[in-house]
C-alpha positions as CSV (number, residue, x, y, z in Angstrom):
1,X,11.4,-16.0,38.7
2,X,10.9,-12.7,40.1
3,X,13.7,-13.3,42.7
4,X,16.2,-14.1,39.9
5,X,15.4,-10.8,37.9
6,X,15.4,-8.9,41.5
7,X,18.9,-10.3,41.9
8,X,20.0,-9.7,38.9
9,X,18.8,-6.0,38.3
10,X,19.1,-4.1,35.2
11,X,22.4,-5.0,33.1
12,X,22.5,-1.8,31.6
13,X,21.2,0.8,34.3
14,X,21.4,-1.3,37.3
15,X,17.8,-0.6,38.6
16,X,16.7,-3.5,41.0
17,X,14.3,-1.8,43.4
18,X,11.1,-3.6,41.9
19,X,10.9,-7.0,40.2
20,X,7.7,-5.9,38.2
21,X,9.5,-3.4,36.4
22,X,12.3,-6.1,35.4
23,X,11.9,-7.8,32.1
24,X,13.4,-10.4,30.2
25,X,14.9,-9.2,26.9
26,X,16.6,-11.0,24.1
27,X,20.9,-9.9,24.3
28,X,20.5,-10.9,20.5
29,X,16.3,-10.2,19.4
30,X,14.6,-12.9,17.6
31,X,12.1,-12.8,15.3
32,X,8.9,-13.7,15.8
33,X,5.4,-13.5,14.7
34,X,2.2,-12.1,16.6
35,X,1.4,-15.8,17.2
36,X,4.6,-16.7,18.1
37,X,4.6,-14.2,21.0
38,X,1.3,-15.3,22.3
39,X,2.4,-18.4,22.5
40,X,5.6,-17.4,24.7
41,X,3.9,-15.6,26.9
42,X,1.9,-19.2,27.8
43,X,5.2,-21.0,28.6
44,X,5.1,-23.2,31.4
45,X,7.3,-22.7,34.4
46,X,10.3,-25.3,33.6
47,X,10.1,-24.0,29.9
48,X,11.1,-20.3,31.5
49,X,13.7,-21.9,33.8
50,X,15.5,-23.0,30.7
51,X,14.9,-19.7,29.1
52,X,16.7,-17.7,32.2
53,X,19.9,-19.8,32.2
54,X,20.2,-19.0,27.9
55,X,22.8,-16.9,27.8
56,X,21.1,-15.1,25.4
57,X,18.7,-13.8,27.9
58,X,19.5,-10.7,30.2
59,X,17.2,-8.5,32.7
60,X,17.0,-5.1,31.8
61,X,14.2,-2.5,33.9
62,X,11.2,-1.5,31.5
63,X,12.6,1.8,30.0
64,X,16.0,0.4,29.1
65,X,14.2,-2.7,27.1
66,X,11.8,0.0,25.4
67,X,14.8,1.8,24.4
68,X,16.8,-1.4,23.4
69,X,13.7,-2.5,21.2
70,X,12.8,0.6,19.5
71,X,16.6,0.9,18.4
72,X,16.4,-2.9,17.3
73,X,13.1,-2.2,15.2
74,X,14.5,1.1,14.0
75,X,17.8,-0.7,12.7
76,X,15.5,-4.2,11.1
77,X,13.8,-1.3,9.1
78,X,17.0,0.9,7.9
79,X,18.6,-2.5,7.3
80,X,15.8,-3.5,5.1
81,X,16.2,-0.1,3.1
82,X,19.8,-0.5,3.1
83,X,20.8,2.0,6.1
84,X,22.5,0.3,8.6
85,X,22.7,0.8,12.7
86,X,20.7,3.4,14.9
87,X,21.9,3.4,18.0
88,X,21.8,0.1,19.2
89,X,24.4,-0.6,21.4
């Protein structure tokens, strides 16, 4: 799986110099609970082959998923108040 995320780089910056600082990142986030993402993070190897070819799925390099998912939690939050889109593009 590294070699697919080394191929495929960052879809936003374009980093690909390291695979270790390539993630897997959620086009649309999902929801889950603490549990939940223990859980996914025990997923067996055919279970993440599946999980790469969902086209929800993209690579993006560490610091443009941090960005992406403070944005995503920062919107959740404003939506919940009423306030609507920070930044997430």
């Amino acid at each position: 799986m590294w070699r697919t995320k080394w191929e495929m780089g960052c879809v936003k910056c374009g980093y690909d110099e390291n695979p270790a600082a390539l993630e897997w990142d959620h086009v649309e986030p999902i929801c889950q609970t603490a549990s939940q993402r223990d859980r996914n993070y025990r997923i067996n190897y055919q279970a993440l082959k599946r999980h790469i070819e969902d086209p929800n799925v993209q690579v993006l390099c560490a610091n443009c998923h941090a960005i992406k998912t403070v944005a995503e939690n920062l919107n959740r939050a404003k939506a919940q108040k009423g306030d609507l889109n920070y930044g997430v593009s």
